[in-house]
N, C-alpha and C positions, 0 to 999 in steps of 0.2 A: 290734159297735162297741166298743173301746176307746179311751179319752182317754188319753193321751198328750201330753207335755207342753201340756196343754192342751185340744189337739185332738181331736175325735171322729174316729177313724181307722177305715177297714174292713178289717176283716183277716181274713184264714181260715188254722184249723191245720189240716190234714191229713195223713193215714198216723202211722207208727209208726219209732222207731229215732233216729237220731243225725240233728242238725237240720240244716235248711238251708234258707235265708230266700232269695227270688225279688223280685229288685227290677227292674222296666220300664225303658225309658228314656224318655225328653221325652216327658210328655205321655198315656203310655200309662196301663195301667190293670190289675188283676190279671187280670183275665180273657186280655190276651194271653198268656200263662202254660201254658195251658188243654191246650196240647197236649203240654206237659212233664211237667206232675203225673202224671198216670197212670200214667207211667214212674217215678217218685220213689216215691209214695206205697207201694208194696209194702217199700220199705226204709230209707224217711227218712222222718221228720218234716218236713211241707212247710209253711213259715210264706210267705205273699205278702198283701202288703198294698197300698193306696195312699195316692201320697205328699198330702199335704193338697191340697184343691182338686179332684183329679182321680178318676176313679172314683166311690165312693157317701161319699169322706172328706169333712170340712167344710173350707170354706176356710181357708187357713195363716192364722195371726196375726203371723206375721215374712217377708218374703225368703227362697229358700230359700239355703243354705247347705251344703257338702260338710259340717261338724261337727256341724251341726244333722242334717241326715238321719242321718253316722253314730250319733247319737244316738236320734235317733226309733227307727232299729233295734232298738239295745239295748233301748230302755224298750220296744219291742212284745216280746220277748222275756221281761220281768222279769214283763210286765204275765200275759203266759201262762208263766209258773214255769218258764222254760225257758234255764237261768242258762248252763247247759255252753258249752262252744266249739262254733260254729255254722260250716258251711260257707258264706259268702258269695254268690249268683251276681247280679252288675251288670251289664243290658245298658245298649248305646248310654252315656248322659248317665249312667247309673246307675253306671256304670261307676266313675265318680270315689267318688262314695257307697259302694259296696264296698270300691274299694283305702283310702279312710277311717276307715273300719270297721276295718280291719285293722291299720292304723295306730293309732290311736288307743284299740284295746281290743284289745291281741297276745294277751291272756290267755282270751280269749273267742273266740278266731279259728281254727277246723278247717282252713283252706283258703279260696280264694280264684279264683274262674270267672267274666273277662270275658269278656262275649261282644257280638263286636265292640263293643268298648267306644268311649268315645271319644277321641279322642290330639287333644290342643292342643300343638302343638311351640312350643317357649321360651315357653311360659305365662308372662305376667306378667302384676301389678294391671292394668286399665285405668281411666283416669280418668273421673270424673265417673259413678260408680257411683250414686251418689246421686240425681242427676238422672233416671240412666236406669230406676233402680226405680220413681219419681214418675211418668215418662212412660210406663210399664208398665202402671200405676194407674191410667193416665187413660185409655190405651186399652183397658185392658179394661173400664175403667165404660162407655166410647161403644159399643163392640163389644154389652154390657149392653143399651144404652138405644135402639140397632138393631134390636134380635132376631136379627140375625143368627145368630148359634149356633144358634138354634131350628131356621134355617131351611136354612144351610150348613152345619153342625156335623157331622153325621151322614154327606153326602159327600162331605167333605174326609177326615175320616177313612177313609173308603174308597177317596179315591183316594191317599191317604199309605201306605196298608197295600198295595195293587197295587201301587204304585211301588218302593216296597221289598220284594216278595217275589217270586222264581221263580215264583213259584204265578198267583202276582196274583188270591189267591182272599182276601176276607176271610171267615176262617169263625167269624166274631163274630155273634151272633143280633143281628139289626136290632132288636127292643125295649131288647136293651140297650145298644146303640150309640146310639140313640136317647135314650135314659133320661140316658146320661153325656153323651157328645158333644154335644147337643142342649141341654146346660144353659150359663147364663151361670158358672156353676161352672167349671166344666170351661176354659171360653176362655179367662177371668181368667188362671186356674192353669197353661195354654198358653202364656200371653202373658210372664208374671212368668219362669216357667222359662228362653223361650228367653233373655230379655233379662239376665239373669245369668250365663249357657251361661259366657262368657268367667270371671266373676268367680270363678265356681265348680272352673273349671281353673287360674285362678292360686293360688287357696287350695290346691287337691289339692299344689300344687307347692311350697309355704311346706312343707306339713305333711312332705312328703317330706325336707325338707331338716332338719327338726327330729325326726323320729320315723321310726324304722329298722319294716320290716316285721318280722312273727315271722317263724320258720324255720317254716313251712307250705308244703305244695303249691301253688303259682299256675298256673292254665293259662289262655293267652288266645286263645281261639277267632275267628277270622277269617274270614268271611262272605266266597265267592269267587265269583262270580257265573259265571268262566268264559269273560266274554267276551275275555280277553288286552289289554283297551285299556290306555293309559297310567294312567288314570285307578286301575284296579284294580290295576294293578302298585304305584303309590303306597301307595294305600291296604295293602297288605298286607304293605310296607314300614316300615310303621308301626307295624302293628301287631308287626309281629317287633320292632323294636327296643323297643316295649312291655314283649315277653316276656323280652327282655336283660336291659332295665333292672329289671324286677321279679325278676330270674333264675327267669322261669317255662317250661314247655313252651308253645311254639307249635304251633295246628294250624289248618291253612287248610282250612277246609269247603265242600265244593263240591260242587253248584252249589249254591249261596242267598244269597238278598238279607241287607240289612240284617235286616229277623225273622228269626232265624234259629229262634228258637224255632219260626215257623210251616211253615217250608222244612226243617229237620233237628232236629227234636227229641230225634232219636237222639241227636245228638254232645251237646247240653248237657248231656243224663240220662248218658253216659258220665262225662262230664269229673264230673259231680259225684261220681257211686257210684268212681270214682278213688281218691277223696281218702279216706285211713284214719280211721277214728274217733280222735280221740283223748279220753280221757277226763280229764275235769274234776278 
């Protein structure tokens, strides 16, 4: 456990060699990760942590925010002596947190690996942000004061994790699905995330306009399920013009859901050992 502006944070460093920080999306937790590391760990330094609220971290003290996580990054990095340029990897929602990161610390930045990240097209502010994080609050103290989480927590996430995977296997051990999911912790930190989702993509889009990326590798990895529908044609239109706009390599992975961490662990462990060292 590291604090962190503030926060008691869970983190784990693992393996050896030139770094590289595993960040979830909405809601997830390190351990979805689980089938990547083993791949990394022979040649990278694998830092994955969770974001306040979710996993074994304490609840956040602020909203989350795309400069605040890029932030919390860095400081979990300074907090383990590990200053050098770090290779990035954001899935889903985390996605914006990485391309952040990379924005806002060019100097600290190896590379940069969405994986199926998230794309909000013509992102702007939306009103009444304020309200919406109060009515956050308030649903996740009733959610709290239900038990609900105790009781649904655990197979919601299991059917969120089938839904999104090829596999439709969650191979998360139930005590600790249980342990996290299963907390009023956890739902809060659910709840707050998704109801910012928007606010968090129109900041990534301020920042983009005011702070140019470094000249680093970017690759953005595209989850293809295979089925040819309309739906996934979209989606992977999206994501390519992602990889334009960042001038990164596009690669559409398939077949796998949204985890792709859990469906092809091979491609995200490629796209990272990719990226060249460079030294600090």
């Amino acid at each position: 456990m590291l604090r962190v502006g503030g926060v008691p944070l869970h983190v784990l460093r693992e393996g050896s060699g030139p770094v590289c920080v595993l960040s979830a999306g909405l809601g997830m937790g390190w351990f979805d990760w689980e089938p990547v590391v083993p791949l990394l760990t022979p040649h990278r330094t694998v830092v994955r942590f969770d974001r306040p609220g979710l996993g074994f971290s304490a609840s956040p003290l602020e909203p989350p925010t795309a400069a605040a996580e890029a932030a919390r990054m860095t400081g979990i990095l300074d907090a383990l002596g590990l200053p050098g340029p770090a290779t990035v990897v954001g899935h889903s929602l985390a996605g914006f947190h990485a391309e952040a990161y990379a924005r806002m610390y060019p100097e600290r930045t190896a590379g940069l690996v969405l994986v199926d990240a998230s794309v909000v097209p013509d992102a702007r502010p939306v009103p009444g942000r304020e309200l919406r994080t109060a009515a956050a609050r308030v649903r996740g103290r009733a959610l709290a004061a239900t038990g609900l989480p105790r009781a649904l927590g655990p197979a919601l996430r299991r059917l969120a994790v089938r839904a999104a995977s090829v596999t439709r296997l969650d191979p998360a051990p139930e005590d600790l699905v249980r342990r996290t999911y299963g907390t009023a912790r956890v739902a809060r930190a659910i709840v707050m995330e998704n109801a910012r989702y928007r606010d968090v993509a129109a900041e990534l889009e301020d920042l983009r306009a005011h702070h140019g990326l470094p000249p680093v590798p970017v690759t953005v990895l595209a989850a293809s399920p295979g089925t040819g529908s309309a739906e996934e044609r979209r989606w992977l239109e999206r994501q390519r013009a992602l990889a334009d706009r960042l001038d990164g390599r596009f690669e559409a992975v398939a077949p796998a859901g949204h985890l792709l961490m859990y469906d092809r662990p091979q491609a995200i462990a490629a796209a990272v050992l990719a990226t060249p060292f460079i030294r600090a």
